[in-house]
Structure formats: structure tokens, C-alpha cells
VMD Tcl script that draws the C-alpha trace (Angstrom):
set ca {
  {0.00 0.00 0.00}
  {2.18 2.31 0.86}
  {4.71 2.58 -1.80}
  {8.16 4.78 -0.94}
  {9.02 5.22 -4.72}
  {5.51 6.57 -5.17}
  {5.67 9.25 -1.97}
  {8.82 9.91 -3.18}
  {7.49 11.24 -6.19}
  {4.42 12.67 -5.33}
  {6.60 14.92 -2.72}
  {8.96 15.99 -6.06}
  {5.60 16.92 -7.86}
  {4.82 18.76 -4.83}
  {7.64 20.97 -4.55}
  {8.12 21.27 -8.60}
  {4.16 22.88 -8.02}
  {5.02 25.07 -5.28}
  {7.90 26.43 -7.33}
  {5.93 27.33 -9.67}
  {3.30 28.84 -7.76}
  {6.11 30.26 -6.18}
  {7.77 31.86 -9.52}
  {3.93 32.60 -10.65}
  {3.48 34.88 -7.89}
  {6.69 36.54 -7.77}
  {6.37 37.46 -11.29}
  {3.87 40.89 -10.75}
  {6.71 41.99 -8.17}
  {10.31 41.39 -11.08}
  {7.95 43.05 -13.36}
  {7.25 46.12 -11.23}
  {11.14 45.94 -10.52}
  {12.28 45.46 -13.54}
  {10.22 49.32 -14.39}
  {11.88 50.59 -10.87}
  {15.43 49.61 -12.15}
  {16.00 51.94 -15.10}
  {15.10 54.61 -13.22}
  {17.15 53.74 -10.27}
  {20.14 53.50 -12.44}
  {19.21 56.84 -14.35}
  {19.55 58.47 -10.75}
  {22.85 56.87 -9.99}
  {24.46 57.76 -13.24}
  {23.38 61.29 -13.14}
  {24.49 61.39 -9.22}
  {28.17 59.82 -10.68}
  {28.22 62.88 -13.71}
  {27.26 65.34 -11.29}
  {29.58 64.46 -8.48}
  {32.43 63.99 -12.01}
  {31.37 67.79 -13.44}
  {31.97 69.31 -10.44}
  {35.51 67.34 -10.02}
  {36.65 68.41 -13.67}
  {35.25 72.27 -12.57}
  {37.09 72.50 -9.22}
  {40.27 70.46 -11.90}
  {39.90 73.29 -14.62}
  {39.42 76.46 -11.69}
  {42.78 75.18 -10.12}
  {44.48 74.91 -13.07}
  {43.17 78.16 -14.56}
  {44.38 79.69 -11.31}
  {47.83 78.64 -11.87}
  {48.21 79.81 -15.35}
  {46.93 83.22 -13.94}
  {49.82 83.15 -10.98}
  {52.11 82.06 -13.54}
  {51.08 84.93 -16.60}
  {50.91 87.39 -13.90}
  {54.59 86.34 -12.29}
  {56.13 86.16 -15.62}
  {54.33 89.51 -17.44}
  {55.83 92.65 -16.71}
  {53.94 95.50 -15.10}
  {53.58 97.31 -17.93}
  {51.81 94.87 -19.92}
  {49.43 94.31 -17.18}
  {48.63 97.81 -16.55}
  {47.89 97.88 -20.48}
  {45.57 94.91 -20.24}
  {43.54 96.15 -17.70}
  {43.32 99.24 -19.38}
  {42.26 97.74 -22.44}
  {39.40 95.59 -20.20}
  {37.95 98.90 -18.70}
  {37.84 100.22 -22.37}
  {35.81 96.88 -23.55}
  {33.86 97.19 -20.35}
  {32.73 100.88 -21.25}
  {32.25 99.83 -24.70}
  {30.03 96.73 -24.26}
  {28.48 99.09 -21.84}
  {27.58 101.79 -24.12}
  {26.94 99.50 -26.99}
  {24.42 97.62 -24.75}
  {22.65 100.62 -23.44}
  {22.37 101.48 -27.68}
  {21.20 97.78 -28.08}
  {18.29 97.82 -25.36}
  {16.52 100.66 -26.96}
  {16.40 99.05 -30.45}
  {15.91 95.53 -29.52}
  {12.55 93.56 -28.70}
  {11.90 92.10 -25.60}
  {12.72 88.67 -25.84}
  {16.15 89.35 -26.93}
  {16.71 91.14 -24.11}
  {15.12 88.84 -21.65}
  {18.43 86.20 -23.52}
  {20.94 89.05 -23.09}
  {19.58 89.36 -19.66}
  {19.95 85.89 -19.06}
  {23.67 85.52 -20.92}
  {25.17 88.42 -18.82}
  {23.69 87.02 -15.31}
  {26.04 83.96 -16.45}
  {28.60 85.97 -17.34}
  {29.01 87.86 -13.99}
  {28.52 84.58 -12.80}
  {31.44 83.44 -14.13}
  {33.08 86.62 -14.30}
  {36.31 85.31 -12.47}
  {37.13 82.46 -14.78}
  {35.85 84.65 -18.07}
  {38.81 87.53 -16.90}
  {41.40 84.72 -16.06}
  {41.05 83.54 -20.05}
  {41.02 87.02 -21.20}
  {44.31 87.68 -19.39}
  {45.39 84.47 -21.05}
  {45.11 85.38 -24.64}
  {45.98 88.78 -24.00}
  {49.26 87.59 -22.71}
  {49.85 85.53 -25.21}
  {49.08 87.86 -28.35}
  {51.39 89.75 -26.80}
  {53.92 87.71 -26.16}
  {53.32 86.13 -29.92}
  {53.36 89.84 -31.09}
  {56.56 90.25 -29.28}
  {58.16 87.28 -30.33}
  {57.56 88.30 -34.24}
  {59.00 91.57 -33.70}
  {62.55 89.87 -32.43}
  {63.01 87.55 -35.44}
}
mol new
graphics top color blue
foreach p $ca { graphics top sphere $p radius 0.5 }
foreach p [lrange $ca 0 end-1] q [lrange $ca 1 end] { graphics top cylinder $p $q radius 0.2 }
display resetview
């Protein structure tokens, strides 16, 4: 009557049914994971590029830095009293040309000029540093053709 090979089975057919049942129920919950996961690794990528973007800025400020200290050690004070003129002079220009602009112009280019020079005084630091840059160097270019 009581046959092991037979409860043996039956107890296999058992467990191969409550796997199932078991996989048939978890399926709702790897399907409402499986729309959870791209967004989850959407937010970790974008927390990796943000945390890398400000890295490379704080990277690219330093270095920036430097080649100021290093223009400004090796530029004589003379050419650095000309620069600076020459800034004021764009500054007064750009000024004066923007005041001329702002009465001609409609008002949603001047809401994007708005916008562009509240980033540029922003940034007004790092936007002098490059100008002091290339200033330098045209000059030191300019100077350089004048010796040969």
C-alpha cells in the first residue's frame, strides 16, 4: 500500500508545483522591478556625472588659477597695466553698446541678453582669467615676431 518510490514522487511533484506557484506569484513583483530599475540607475548615473562635473570644474578652476599666478609672475607691469586698461575700455564699450542695443531691440532678446550676462558675472572670475590668457599671449606672440 504504501509505496516509498511513489511518496517519493508525489513529494517531487509537490515541490516542482510550489515552485511554480512560487515563480507565478513573484512574477507581478520582477515586473514592477524590472520598471523601478532603469530609473534607479538613471539616478545613480546622473548622481556619478554630477559628483564627475563638479571634479573636472574644481580640476579646470585650479588649473586656470595657476596659469593666472604664472602669466601674472612672468608679465611685466607694464603689460598688465595695459591689459587692464584695455578691459575697462571693452567694459565701457560693451556698456555703451548695450545701453544702444536695449533701446532698439525687442523684448525677448533682451530677456536672452539678460539671461547671458547674469552667467557671465557669474562666471566673471574664470571669463577675466582667459582674457588675461590670450591677451598675454598675443602679446607675447606679437613680441616674439618683432625679435626675429
Amino acid at each position: 500500500m504504501n509505496d516509498p518510490s511513489r511518496s517519493a514522487e508525489s513529494c517531487e511533484k509537490g515541490e516542482r508545483t510550489r515552485d511554480e506557484l512560487g515563480h507565478t506569484v513573484a512574477a507581478p513583483a520582477v515586473e514592477s522591478d524590472i520598471k523601478v530599475q532603469p530609473k534607479e540607475k538613471t539616478a545613480v548615473m546622473k548622481q556619478h556625472t554630477t559628483e564627475k562635473a563638479a571634479l573636472i570644474a574644481d580640476q579646470i578652476r585650479e588649473k586656470a588659477g595657476r596659469a593666472a599666478q604664472l602669466v601674472r609672475g612672468k608679465t611685466p607691469e607694464p603689460v598688465l597695466d595695459k591689459a587692464a586698461q584695455a578691459a575697462a575700455q571693452v567694459w565701457d564699450s560693451a556698456t555703451r553698446v548695450g545701453q544702444y542695443a536695449a533701446g532698439k531691440a525687442p523684448d525677448p532678446l533682451l530677456e536672452k541678453a539678460g539671461r547671458a550676462a547674469t552667467v557671465a558675472r557669474g562666471n566673471r572670475t574664470p571669463l577675466l582669467i582667459a582674457g588675461a590668457v590670450i591677451i598675454a599671449l598675443a602679446l607675447a606672440r606679437r613680441s616674439r615676431g618683432r625679435r626675429r
